[in-house]
Backbone as JSON Lines, residues from 0, in Angstrom:
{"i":0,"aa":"X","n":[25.38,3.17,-2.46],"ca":[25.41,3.85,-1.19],"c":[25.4,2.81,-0.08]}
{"i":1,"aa":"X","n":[26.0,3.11,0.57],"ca":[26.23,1.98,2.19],"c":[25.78,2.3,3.2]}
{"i":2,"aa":"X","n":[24.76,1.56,3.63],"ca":[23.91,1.49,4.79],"c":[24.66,1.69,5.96]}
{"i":3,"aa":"X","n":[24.94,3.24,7.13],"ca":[25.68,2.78,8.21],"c":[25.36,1.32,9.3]}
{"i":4,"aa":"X","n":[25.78,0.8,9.96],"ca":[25.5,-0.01,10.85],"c":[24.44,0.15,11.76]}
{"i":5,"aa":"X","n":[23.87,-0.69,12.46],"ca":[22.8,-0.23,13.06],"c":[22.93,-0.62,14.7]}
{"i":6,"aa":"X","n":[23.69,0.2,15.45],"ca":[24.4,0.45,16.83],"c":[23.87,-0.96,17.71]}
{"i":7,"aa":"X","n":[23.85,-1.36,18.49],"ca":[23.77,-2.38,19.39],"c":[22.64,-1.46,20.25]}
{"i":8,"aa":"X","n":[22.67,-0.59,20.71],"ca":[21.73,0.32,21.36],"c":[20.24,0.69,20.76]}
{"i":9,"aa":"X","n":[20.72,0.85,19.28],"ca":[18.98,1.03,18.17],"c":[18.62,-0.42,18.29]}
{"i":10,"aa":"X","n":[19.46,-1.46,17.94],"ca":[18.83,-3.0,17.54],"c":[18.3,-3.16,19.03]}
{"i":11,"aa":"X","n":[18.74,-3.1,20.18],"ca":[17.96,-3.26,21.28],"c":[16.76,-2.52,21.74]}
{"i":12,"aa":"X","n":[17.0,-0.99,21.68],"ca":[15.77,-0.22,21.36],"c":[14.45,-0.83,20.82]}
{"i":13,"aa":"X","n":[15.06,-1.06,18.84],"ca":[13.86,-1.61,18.35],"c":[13.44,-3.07,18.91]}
{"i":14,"aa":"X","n":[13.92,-3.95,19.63],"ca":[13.71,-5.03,19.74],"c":[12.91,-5.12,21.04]}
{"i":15,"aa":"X","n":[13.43,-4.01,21.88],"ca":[12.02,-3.52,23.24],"c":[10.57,-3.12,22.5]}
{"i":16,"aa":"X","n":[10.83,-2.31,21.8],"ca":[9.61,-1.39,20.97],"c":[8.86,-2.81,20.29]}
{"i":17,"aa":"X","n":[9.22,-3.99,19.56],"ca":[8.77,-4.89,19.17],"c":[8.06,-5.77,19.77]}
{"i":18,"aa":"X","n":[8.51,-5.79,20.84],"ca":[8.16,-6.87,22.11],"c":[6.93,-6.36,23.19]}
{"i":19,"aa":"X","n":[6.98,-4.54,23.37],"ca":[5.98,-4.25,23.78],"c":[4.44,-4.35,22.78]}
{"i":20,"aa":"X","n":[5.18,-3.62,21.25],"ca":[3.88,-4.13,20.17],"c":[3.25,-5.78,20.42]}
{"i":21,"aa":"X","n":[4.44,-6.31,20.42],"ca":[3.4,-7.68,19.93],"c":[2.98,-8.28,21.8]}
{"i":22,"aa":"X","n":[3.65,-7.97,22.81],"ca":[2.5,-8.0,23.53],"c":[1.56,-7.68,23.72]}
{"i":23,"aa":"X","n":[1.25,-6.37,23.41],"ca":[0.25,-5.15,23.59],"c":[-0.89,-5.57,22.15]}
{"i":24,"aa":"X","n":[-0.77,-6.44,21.0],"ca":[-1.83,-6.77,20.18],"c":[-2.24,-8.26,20.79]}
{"i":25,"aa":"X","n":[-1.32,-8.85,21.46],"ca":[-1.62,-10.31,21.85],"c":[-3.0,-10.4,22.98]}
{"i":26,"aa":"X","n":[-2.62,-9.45,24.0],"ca":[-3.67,-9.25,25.08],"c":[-4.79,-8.42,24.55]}
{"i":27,"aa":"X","n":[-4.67,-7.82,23.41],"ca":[-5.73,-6.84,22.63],"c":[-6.62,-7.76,22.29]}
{"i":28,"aa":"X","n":[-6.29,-8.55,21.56],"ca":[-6.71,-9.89,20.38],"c":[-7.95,-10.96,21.35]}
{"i":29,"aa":"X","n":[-6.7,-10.99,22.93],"ca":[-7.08,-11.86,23.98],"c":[-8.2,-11.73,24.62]}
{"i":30,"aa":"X","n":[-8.0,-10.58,24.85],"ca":[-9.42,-9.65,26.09],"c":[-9.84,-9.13,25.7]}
{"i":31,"aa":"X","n":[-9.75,-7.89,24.59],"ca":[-10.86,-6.82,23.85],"c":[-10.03,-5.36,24.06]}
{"i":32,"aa":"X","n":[-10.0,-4.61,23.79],"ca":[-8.93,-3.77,23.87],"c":[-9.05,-3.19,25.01]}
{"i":33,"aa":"X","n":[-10.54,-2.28,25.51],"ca":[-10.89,-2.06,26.37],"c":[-10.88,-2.79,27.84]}
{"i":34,"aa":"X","n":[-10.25,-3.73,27.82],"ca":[-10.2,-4.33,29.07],"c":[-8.51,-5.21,29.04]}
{"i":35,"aa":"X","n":[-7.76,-4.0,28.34],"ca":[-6.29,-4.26,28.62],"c":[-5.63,-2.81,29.39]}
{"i":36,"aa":"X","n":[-4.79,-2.62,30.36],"ca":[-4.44,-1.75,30.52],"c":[-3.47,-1.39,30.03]}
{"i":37,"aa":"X","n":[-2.43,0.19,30.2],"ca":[-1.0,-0.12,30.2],"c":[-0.01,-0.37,30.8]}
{"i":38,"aa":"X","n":[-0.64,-1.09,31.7],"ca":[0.22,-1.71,33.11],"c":[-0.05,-2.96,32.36]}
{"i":39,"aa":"X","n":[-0.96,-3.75,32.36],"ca":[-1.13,-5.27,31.94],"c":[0.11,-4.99,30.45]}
{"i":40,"aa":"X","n":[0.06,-4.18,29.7],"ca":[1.1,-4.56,28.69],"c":[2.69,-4.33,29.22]}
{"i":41,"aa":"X","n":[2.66,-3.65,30.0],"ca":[4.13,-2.99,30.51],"c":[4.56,-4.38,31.08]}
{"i":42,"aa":"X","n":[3.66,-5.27,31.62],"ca":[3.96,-6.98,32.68],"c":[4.24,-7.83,31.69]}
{"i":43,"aa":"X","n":[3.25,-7.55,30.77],"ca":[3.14,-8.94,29.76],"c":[4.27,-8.48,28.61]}
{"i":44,"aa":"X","n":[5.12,-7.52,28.63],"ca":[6.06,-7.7,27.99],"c":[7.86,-7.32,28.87]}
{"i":45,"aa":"X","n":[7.6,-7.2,29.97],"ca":[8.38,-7.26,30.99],"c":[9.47,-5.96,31.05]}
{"i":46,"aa":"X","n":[8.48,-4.78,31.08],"ca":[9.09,-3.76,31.09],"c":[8.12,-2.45,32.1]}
{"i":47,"aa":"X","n":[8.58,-1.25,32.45],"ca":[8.05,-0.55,33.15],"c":[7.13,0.15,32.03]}
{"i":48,"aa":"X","n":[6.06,0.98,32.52],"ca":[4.8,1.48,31.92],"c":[5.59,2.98,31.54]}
{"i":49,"aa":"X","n":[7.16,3.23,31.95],"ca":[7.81,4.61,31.78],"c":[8.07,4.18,30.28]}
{"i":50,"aa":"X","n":[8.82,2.73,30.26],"ca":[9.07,2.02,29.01],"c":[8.17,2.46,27.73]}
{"i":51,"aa":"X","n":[6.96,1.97,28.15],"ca":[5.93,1.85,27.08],"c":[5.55,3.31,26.54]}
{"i":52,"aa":"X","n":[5.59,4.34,27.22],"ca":[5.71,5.83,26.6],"c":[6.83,6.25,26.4]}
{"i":53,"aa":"X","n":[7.75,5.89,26.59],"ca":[8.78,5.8,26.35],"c":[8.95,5.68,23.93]}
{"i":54,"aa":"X","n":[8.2,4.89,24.11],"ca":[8.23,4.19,22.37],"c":[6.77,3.97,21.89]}
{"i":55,"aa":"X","n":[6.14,4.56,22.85],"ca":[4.49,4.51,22.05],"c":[3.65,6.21,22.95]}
{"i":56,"aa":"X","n":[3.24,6.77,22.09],"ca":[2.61,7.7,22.25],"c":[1.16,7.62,23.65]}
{"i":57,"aa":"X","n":[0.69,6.59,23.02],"ca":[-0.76,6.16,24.04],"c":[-0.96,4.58,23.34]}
{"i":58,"aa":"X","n":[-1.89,4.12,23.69],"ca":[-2.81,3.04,23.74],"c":[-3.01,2.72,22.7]}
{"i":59,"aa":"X","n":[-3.73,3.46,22.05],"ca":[-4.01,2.93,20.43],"c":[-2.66,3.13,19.35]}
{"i":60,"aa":"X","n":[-1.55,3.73,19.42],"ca":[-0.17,3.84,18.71],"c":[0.09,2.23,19.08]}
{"i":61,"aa":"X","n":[0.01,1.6,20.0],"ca":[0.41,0.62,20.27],"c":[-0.03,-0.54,19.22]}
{"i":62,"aa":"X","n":[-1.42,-0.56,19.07],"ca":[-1.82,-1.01,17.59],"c":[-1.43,-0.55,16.41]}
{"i":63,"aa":"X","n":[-1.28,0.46,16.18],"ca":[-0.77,1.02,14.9],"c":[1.27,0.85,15.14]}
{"i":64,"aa":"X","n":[1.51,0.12,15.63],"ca":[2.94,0.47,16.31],"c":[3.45,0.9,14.71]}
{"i":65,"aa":"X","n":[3.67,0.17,13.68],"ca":[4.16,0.29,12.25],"c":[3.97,1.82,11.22]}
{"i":66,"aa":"X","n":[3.02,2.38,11.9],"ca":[2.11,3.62,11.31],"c":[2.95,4.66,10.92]}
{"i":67,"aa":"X","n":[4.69,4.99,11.81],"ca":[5.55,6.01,11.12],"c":[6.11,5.32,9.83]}
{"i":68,"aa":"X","n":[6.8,4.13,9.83],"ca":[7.54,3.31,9.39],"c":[6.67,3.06,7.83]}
{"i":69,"aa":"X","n":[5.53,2.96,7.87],"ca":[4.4,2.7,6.82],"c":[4.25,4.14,5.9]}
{"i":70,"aa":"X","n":[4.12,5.05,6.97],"ca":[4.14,6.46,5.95],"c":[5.44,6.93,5.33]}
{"i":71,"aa":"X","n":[7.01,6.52,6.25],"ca":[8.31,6.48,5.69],"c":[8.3,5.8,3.98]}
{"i":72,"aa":"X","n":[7.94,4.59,4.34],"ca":[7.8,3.56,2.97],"c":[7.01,3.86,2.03]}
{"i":73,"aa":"X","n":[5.79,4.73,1.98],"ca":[4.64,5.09,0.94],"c":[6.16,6.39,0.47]}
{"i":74,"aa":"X","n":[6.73,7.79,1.32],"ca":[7.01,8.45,0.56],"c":[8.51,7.8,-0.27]}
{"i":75,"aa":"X","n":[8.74,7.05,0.13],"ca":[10.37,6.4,-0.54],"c":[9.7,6.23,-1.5]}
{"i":76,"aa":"X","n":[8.79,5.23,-1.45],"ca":[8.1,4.51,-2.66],"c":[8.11,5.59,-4.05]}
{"i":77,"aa":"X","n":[7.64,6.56,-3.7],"ca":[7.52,7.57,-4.59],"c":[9.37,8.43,-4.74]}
{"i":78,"aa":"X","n":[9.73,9.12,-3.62],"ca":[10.73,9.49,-4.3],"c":[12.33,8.59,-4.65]}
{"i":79,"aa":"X","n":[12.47,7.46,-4.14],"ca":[13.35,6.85,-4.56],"c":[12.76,5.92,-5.36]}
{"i":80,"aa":"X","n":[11.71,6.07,-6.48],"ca":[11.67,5.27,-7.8],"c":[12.84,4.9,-8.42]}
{"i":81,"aa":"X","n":[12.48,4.68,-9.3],"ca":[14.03,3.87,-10.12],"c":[13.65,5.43,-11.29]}
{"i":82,"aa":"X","n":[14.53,5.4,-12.05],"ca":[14.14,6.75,-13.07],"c":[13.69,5.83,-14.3]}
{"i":83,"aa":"X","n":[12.82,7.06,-14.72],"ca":[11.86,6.82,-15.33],"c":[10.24,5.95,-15.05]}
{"i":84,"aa":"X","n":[10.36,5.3,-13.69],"ca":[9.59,4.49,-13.75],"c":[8.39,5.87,-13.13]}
{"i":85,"aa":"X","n":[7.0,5.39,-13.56],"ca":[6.31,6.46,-13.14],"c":[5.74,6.67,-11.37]}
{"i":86,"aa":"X","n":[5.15,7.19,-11.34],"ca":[4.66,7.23,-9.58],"c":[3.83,6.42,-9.52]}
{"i":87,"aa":"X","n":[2.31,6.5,-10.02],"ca":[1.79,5.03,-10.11],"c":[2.22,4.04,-10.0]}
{"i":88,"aa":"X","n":[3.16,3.28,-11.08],"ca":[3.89,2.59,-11.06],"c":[4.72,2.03,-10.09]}
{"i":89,"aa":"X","n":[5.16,3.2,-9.32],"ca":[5.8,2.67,-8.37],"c":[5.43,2.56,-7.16]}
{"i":90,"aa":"X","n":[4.62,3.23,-7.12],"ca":[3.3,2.66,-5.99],"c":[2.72,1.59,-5.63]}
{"i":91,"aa":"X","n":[2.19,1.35,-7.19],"ca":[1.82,-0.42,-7.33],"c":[2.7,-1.22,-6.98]}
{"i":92,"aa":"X","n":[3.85,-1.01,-7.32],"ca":[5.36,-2.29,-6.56],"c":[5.29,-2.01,-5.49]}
{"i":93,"aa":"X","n":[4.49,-1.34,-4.6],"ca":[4.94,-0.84,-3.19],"c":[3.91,-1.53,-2.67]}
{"i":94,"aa":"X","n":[2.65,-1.53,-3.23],"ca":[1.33,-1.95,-2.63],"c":[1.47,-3.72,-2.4]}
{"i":95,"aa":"X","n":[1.79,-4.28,-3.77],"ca":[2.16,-5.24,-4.42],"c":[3.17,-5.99,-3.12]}
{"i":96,"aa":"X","n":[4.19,-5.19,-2.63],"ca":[5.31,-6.11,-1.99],"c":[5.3,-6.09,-0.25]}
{"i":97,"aa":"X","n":[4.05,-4.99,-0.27],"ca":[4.19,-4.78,1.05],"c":[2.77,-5.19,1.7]}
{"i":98,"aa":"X","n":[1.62,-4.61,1.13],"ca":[-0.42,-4.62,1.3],"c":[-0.27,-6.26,1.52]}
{"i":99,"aa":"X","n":[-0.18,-6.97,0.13],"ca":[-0.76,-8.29,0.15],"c":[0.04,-9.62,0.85]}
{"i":100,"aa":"X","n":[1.03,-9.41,1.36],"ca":[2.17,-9.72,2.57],"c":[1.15,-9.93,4.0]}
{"i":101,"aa":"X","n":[0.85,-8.45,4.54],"ca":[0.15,-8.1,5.28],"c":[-1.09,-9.16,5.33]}
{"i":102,"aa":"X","n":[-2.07,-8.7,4.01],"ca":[-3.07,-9.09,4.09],"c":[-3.23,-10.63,4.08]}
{"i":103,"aa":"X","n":[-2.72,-11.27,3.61],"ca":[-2.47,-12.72,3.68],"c":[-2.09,-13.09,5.48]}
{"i":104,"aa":"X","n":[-1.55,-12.38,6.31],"ca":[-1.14,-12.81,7.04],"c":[-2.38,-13.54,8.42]}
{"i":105,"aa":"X","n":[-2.36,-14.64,9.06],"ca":[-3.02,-15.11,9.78],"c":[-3.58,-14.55,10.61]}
{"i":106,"aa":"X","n":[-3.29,-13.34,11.48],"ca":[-4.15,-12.24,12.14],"c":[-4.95,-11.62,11.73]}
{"i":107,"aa":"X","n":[-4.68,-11.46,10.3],"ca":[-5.4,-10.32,9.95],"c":[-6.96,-9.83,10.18]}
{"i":108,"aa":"X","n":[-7.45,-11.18,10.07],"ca":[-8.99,-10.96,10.44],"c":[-9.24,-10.69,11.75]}
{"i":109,"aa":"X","n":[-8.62,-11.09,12.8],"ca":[-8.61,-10.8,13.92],"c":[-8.27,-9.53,14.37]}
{"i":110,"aa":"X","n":[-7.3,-8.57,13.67],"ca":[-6.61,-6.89,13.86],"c":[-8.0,-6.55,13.29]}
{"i":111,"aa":"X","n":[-8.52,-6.93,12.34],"ca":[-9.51,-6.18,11.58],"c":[-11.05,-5.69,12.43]}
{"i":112,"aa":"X","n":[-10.99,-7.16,12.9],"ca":[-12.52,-6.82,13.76],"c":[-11.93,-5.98,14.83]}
{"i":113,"aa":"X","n":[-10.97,-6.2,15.7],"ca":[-10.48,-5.66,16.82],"c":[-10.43,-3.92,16.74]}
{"i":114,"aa":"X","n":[-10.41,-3.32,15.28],"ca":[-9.83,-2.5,14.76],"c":[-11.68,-1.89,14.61]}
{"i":115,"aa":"X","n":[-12.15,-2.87,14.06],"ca":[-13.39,-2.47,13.64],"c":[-14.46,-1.97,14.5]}
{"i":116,"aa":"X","n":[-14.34,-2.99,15.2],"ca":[-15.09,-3.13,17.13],"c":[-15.0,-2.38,17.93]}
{"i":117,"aa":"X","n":[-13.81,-1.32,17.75],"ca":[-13.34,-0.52,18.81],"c":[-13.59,0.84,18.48]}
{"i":118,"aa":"X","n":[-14.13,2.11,18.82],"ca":[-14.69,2.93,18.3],"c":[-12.96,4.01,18.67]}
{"i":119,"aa":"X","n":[-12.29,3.91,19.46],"ca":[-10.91,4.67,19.5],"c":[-10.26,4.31,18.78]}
{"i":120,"aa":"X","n":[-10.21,3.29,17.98],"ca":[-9.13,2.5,17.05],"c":[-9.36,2.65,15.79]}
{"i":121,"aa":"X","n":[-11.24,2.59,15.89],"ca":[-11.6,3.11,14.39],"c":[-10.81,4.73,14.06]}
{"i":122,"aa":"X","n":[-10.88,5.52,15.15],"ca":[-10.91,6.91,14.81],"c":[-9.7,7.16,14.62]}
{"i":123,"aa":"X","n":[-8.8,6.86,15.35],"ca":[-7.33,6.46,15.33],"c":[-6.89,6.16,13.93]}
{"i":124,"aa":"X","n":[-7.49,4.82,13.6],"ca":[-6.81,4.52,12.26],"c":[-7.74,5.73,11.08]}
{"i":125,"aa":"X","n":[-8.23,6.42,11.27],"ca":[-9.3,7.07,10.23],"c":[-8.08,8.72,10.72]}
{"i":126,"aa":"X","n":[-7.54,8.98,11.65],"ca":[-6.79,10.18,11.53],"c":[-5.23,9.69,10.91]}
{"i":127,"aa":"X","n":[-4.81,8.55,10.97],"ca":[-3.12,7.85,11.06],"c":[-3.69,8.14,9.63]}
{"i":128,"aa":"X","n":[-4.74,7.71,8.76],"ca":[-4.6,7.05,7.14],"c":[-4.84,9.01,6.58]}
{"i":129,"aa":"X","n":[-5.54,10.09,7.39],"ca":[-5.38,11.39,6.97],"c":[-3.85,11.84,7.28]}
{"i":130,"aa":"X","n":[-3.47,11.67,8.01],"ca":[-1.87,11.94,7.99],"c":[-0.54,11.4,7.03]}
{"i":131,"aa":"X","n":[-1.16,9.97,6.47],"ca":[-0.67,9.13,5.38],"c":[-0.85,9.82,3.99]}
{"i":132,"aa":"X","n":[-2.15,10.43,4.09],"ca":[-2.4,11.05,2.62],"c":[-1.89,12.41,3.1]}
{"i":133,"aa":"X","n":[-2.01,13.46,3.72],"ca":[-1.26,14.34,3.44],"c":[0.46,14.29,3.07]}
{"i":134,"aa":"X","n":[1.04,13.54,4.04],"ca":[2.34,13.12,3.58],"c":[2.54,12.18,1.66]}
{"i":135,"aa":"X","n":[2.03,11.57,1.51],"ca":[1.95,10.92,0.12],"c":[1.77,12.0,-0.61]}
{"i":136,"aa":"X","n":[0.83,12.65,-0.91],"ca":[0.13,13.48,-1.66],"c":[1.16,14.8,-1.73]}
{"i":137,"aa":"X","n":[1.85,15.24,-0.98],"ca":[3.13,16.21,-0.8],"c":[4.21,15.59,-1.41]}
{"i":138,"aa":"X","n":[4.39,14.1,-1.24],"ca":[5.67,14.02,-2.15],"c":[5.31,13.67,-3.43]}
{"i":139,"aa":"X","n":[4.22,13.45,-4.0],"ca":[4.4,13.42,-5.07],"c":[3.81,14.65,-6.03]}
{"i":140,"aa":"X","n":[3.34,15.5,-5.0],"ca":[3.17,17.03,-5.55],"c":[4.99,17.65,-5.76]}
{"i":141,"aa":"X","n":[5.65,17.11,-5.06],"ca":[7.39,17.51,-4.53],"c":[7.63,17.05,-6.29]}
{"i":142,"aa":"X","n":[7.84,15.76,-6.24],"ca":[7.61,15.14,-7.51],"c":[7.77,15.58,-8.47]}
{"i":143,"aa":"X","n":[6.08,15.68,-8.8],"ca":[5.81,16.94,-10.23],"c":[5.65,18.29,-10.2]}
{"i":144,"aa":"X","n":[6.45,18.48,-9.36],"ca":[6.08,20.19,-8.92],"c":[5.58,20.8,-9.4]}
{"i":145,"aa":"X","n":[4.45,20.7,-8.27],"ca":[3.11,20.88,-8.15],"c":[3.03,21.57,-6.42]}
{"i":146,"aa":"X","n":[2.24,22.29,-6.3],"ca":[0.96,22.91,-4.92],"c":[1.12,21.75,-4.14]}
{"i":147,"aa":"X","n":[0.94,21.77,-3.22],"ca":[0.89,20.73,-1.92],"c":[-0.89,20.16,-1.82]}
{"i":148,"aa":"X","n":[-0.87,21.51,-2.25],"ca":[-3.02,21.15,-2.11],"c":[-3.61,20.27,-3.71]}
{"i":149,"aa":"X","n":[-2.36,20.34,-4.92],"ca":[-3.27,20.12,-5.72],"c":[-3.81,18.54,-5.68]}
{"i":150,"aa":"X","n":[-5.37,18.67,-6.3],"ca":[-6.09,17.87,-6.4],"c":[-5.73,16.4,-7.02]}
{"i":151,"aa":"X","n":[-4.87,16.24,-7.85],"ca":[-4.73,15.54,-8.26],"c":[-3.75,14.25,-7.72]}
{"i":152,"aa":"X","n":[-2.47,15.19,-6.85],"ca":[-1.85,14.17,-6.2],"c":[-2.3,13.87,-4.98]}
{"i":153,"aa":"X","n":[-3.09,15.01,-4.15],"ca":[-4.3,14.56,-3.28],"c":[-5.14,13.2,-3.37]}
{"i":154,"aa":"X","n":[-6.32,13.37,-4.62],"ca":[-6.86,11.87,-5.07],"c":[-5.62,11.08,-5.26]}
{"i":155,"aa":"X","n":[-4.65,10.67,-5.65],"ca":[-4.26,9.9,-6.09],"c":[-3.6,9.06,-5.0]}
{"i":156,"aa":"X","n":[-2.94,9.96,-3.81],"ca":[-2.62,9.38,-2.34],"c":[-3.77,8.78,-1.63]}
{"i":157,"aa":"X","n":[-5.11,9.22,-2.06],"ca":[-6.47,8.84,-1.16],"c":[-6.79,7.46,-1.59]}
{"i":158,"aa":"X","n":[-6.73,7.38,-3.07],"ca":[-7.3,6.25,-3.72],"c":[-6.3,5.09,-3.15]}
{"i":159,"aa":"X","n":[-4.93,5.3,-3.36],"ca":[-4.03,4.12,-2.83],"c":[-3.78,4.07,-1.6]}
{"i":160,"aa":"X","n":[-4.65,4.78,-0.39],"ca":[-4.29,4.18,0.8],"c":[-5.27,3.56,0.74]}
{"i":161,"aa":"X","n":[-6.75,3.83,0.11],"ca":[-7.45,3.16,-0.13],"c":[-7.4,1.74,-0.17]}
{"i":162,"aa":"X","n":[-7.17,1.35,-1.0],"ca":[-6.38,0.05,-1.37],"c":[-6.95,-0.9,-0.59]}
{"i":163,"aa":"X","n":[-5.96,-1.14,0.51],"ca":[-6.35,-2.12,1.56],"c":[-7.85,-2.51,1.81]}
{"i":164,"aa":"X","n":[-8.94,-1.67,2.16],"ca":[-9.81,-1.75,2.26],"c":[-10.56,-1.86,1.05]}
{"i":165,"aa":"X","n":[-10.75,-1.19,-0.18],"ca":[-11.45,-2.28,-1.39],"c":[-11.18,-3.36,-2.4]}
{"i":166,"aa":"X","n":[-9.86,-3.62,-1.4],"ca":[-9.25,-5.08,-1.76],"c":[-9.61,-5.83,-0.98]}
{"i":167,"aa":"X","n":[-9.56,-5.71,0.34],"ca":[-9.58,-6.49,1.42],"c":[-10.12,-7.95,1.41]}
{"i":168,"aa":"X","n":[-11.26,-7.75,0.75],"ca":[-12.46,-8.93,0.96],"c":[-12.47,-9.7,-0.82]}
{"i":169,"aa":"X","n":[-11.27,-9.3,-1.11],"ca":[-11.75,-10.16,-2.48],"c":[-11.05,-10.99,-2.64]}
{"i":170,"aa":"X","n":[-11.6,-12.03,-3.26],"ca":[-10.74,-13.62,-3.91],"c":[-8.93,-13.14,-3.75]}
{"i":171,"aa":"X","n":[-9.04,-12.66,-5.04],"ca":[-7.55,-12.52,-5.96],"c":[-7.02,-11.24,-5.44]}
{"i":172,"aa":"X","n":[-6.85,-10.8,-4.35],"ca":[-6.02,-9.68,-3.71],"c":[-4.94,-8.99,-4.73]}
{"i":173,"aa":"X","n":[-4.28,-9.27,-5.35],"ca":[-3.51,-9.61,-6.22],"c":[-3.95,-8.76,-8.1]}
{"i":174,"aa":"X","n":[-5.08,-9.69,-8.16],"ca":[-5.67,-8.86,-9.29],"c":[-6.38,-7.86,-8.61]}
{"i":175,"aa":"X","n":[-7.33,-7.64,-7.77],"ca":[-8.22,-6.44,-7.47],"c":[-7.14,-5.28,-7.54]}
{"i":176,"aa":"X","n":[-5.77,-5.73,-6.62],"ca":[-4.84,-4.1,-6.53],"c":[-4.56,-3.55,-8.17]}
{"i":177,"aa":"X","n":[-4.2,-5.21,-9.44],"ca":[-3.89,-4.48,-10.45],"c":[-4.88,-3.8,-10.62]}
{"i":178,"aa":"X","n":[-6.53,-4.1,-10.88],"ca":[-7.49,-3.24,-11.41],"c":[-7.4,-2.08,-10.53]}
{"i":179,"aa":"X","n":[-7.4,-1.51,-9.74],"ca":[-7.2,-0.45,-8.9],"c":[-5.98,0.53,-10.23]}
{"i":180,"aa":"X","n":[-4.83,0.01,-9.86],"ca":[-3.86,0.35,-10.61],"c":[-3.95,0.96,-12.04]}
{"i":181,"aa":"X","n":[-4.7,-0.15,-12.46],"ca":[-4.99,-0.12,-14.38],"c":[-6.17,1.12,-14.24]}
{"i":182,"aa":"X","n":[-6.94,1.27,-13.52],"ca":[-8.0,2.09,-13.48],"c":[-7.36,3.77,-13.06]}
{"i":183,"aa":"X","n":[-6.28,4.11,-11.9],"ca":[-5.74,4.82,-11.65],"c":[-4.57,5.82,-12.93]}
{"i":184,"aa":"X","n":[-3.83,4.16,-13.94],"ca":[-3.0,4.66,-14.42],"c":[-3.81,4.93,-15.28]}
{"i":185,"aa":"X","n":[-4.98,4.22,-16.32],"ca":[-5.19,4.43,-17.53],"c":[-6.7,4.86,-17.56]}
{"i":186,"aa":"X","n":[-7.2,5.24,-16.49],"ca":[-8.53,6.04,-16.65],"c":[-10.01,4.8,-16.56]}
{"i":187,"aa":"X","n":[-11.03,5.46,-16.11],"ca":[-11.8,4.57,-15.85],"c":[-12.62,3.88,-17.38]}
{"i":188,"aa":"X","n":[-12.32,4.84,-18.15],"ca":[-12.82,4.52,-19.7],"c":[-12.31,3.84,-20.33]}
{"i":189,"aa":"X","n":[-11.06,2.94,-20.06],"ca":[-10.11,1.76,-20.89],"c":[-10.55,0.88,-19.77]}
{"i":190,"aa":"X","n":[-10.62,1.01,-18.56],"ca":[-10.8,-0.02,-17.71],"c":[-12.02,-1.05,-17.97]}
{"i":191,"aa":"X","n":[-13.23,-0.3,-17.89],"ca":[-14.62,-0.46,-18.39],"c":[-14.89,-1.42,-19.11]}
{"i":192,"aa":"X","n":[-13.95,-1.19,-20.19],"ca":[-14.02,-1.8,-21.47],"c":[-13.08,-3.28,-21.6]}
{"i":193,"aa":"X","n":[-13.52,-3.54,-20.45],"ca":[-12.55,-5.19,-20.09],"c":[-13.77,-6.27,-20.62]}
């Protein structure tokens, strides 16, 4: 299948939308979130404040700028698997190529406290990651057709957004996601027994 082109008008679009994000985390990072406006980001990335709602909802979207694009990629992950490969499975290649990328990256500790520190950002990212699992948890109920509510693809979207956070802080990022994985695919009673 062939990717159409991507217009001169979207590549500029996204390349405004990029430029307001990474100003708008730079002065976050700089001053504290609370003492950035959206005028100071609309300057510091050289565009009008019509701009910045324009491609960001409010204030805290601006941190999460990636947050549609992230829930796009969790449901591909699942329905454009390769066939046969399972959902788990293909989850883990998703976590695997995309989580520990992220997490390795030189900000990260810095988004984290910023994220942590901020009581709108906490709540923010605590409703973006309930909107992540309802969407996950639907396609892979779509999947195995299954209920939208059932329990099982419910936990199973919760545990892997999970992820990030009871990986976060460990050595081997890398192995903690497989044990996550091995524990998810093959039950906590083979895991145990390591």
């Amino acid at each position: 299948m062939t990717v159409p082109p991507v217009s001169r008008r979207e590549r500029k679009k996204a390349a405004t939308r990029q430029a307001i994000a990474d100003a708008a985390l730079r002065l976050f990072l700089d001053r504290g979130y609370d003492q950035v406006s959206i005028r100071d980001i609309a300057d510091a990335a050289d565009v009008s404040t019509t701009t910045v709602f324009k491609h960001f909802s409010g204030k805290e979207a601006l941190v999460f700028d990636q947050d549609e694009e992230r829930e796009s990629e969790l449901v591909a992950a699942v329905r454009q698997r390769a066939a046969g490969q399972s959902i788990p499975d293909a989850l883990r290649r998703h976590v695997l190529d995309t989580w520990l990328p992220l997490a390795a990256h030189p900000q990260r500790a810095a988004f984290a406290d910023l994220v942590e520190s901020t009581p709108a950002l906490r709540a923010y990212y605590e409703r973006m990651w309930t909107r992540h699992t309802d969407a996950l948890s639907a396609a892979i109920a779509d999947e195995t057709g299954v209920d939208h509510d059932d329990l099982a693809c419910v936990a199973l979207a919760r545990f892997v957004l999970e992820i990030p956070v009871l990986t976060g802080g460990r050595q081997d990022r890398r192995a903690a996601v497989e044990t996550i994985f091995d524990i998810l695919t093959h039950g906590w009673e083979q895991a145990s027994r390591r």
